[in-house]
N, C-alpha and C positions, 0 to 999 in steps of 0.2 A: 678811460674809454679809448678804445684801438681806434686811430684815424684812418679814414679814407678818404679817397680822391674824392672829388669835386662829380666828377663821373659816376666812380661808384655810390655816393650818396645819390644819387639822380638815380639811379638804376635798381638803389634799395628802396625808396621811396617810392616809386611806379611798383616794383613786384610787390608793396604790403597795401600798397590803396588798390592795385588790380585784383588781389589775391581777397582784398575783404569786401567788397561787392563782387565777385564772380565767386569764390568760394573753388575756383579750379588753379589749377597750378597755371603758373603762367613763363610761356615760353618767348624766348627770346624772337621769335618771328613779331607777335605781338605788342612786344615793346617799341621796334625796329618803325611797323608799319602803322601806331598810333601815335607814338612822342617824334617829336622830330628835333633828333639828341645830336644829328649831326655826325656819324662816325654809321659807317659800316654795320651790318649783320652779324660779323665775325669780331668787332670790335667787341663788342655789346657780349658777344658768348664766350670771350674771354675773359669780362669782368664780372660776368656771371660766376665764371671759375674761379674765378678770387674770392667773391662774397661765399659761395660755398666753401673753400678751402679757410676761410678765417672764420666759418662757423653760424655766418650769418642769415643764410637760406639754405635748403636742398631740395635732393632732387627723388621724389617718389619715383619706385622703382617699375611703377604703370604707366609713368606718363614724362614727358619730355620737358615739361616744363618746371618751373621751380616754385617752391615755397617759403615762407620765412619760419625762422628759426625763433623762439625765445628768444633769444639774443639778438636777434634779428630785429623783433618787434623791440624790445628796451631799447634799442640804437635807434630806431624810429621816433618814439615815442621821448625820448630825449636830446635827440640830436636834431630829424629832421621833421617834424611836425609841428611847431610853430606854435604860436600861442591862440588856441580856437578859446571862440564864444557864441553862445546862441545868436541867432537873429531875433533883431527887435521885436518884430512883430510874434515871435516864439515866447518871449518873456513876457510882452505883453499879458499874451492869453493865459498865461501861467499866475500870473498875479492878478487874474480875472477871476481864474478859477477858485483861490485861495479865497479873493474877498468876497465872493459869495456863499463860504461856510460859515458857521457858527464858529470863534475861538476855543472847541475842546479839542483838546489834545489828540484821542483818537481819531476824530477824524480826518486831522490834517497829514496824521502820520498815513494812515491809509490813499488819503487822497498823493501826496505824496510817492509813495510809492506809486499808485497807479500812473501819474504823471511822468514819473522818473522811465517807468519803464515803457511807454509809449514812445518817449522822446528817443529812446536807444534800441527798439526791438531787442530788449534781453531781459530778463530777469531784474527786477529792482531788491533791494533791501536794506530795512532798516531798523535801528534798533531804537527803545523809545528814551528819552534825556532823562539823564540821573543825576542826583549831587555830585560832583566829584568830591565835596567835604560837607559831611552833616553841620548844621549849623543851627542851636538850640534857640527857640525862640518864644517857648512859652511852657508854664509846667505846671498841673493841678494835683492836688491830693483830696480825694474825698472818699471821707471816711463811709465805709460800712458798716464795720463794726467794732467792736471794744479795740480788737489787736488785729483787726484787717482795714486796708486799706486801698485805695483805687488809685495806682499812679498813670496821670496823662500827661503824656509828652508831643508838645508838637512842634516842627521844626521848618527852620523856616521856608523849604521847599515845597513845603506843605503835608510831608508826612507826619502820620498819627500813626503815634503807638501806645499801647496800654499795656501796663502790669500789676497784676497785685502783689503788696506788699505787706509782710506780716510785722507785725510792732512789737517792739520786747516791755510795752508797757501799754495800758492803755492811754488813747489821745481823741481830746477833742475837734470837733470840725477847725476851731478858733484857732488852737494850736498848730493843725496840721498846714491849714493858712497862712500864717506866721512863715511855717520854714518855705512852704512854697514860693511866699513872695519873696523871700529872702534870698533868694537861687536864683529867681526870676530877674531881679537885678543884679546878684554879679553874674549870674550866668548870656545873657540878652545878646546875639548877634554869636556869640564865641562858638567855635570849633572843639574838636573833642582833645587837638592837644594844648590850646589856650584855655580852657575849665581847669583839663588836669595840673597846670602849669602854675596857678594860681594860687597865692598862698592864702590862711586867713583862717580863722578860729572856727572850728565844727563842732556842732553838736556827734553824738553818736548814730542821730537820726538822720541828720542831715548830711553826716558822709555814707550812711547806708542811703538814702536816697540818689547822692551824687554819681558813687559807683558803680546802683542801677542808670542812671543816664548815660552814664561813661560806658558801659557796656553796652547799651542797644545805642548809642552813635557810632562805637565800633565796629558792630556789625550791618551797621549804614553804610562805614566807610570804607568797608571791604565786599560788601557786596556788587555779583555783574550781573547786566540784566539776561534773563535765561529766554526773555522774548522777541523774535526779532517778525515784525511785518515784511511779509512780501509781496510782489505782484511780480506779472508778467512769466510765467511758467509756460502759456501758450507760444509765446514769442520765440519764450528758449527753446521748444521741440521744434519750432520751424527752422531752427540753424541746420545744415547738413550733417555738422558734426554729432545731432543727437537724436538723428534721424533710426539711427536701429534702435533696435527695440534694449539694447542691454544698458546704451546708452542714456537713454530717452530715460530708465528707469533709476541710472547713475544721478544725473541731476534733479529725479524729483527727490529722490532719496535726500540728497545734500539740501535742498532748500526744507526740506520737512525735518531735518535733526537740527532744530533751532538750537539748542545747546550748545551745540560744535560751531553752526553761524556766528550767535553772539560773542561768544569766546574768541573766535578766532577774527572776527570783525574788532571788535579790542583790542587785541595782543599782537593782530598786523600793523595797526596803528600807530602802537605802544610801541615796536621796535624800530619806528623811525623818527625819536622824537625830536629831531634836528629842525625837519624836512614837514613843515607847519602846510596846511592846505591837500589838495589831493592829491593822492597816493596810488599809483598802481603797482598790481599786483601782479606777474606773470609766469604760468604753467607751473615751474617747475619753482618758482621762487617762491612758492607758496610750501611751507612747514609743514603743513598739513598733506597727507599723504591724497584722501578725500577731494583735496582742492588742486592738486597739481596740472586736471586737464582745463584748468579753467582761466582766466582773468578777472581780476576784482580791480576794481575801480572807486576806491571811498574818500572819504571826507566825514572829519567830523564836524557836527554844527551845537550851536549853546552858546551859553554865554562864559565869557572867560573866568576859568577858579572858581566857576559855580555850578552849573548843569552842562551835561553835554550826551549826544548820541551820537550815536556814527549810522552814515547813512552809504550807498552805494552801489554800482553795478555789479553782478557777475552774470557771466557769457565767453562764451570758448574763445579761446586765444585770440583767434581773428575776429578780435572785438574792433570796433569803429572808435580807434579809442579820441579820437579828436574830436567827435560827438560825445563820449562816453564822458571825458571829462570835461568839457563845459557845461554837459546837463548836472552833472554831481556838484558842480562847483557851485552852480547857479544856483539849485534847491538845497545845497545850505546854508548860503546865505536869507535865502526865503526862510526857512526855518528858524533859523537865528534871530533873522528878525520878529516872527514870530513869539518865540521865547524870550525874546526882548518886552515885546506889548502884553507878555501874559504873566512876568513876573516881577516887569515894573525894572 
């Protein structure tokens, strides 16, 4: 990252906290006549022209004052904005609200997001915890008929899946028993590449069983969630920037194609995976053609090597991001801990 003065850090950090509660450009008079930086009028409009010439604000060609840059905000949001977190009394009420629900899952994601996005006046979203690795934890065969069969599998995140299975001979209840329990203990706790991994004498029946499991954990463990919750849509049209009408209809669009949300709420994640905790996202750094006028603000929450969702803001650039990410950070660990007490 490009170093600047001691000055100009002072002078970028006044134009992105002036510029994201006033929402207008903001001119060097106003710097001059509400910080007291110590240097001249003319000082101040010269280091203005520097942060401009290095990229870091500019200057609309309506108005005299200036604006930040993408680059502008990432130098902000990394360099000079410090480590924020909720107030007490914020968190309090937050974990007020949680322990007055019932433990099911929907509701907490929904409340959740409602929460999220009050805290930041922007847009919340979240998508709901999946396995990150199926993990087989119990498996029935009962029989229908002579050469049909009722394969159940259930796993230890608590999904259930069912398949019929055709028999190349006929088998009784007793029998089909037999291989089920037999799976049930080498299989118990294991993942879909410790099963396959595993050596150890098959019947015919029992590796056609195994391969069916092998295959629908596979497709557990490739699957992304296509669902994402959100709130706070109202919040987002009150931003300036999404105030026209072609606007206003950009961002409902983007929060209603849950597909592109969830995907891209994953794979912004995924390609940072150094850089553990929250993540922003800004205009133009975003892959996504759809999401380049905006800021994403995420965090994933779950439990480690086992379930996880991603949760997070988006809202136009001049997102409040020192609020933005202490409310993300905070609600996933509330989450977490939730998934903590509901999956033992």
């Amino acid at each position: 990252m490009e170093e600047l003065t001691e000055r100009q850090k002072s002078i970028l950090r006044i134009i992105v906290q002036e510029y994201v509660h006033t929402a207008t450009p903001v001119p060097s008079e106003a710097i001059t006549s509400r910080y007291r930086l110590g240097v001249s009028p003319a000082t101040v409009r010269n280091e203005m022209a520097v942060l401009e010439e290095k990229g870091y604000i500019y200057h609309p060609h309506t108005s005299a004052g200036r604006v930040p840059t993408d680059k502008g905000y990432r130098y902000f949001v990394e360099a000079l904005m410090g480590e924020a977190e909720l107030p007490l009394a914020e968190r309090l009420t937050i974990q007020h609200q949680f322990h007055q629900i019932e433990l099911e899952q929907e509701e907490w994601l929904r409340l959740a997001a409602a929460v999220l996005a009050q805290a930041v006046r922007n847009a919340a979203v979240i998508t709901p915890p999946l396995a990150t690795q199926a993990r087989f934890k119990h498996l029935e065969l009962i029989s229908v008929q002579d050469l049909l069969a009722l394969l159940v599998l259930v796993l230890q995140e608590g999904t259930i899946k069912q398949q019929m299975l055709t028999l190349s001979e006929p088998m009784s209840q007793e029998q089909l028993s037999r291989v089920a329990n037999k799976l049930n203990t080498t299989c118990a706790g294991l993942s879909r590449e410790q099963i396959a991994a595993k050596d150890g004498e098959l019947t015919p029946l029992e590796r056609q069983v195994l391969n069916i499991v092998l295959h629908i954990m596979r497709q557990l463990d490739e699957r992304t969630s296509s669902e994402v919750y959100h709130n706070g849509l109202a919040y987002a049209l009150e931003q300036p920037e999404f105030q026209q009408a072609g606007k206003a209809r950009q961002v409902l669009e983007v929060l209603e194609q849950r597909s592109l949300l969830a995907t891209a709420l994953g794979q912004l994640l995924l390609s940072r995976p150094r850089q553990p905790g929250v993540q922003v996202f800004i205009g133009q750094e975003n892959p996504w053609d759809e999401l380049r006028d905006y800021s994403l603000v995420l965090a994933p929450y779950g439990i480690l090597d086992e379930i996880a969702g991603v949760l997070g803001v988006l809202g136009p650039t001049r997102l409040p991001y020192w609020r933005a990410i202490s409310s993300v950070r905070y609600m996933a660990a509330i989450l977490s801990t939730l998934l903590g007490e509901m999956y033992g």
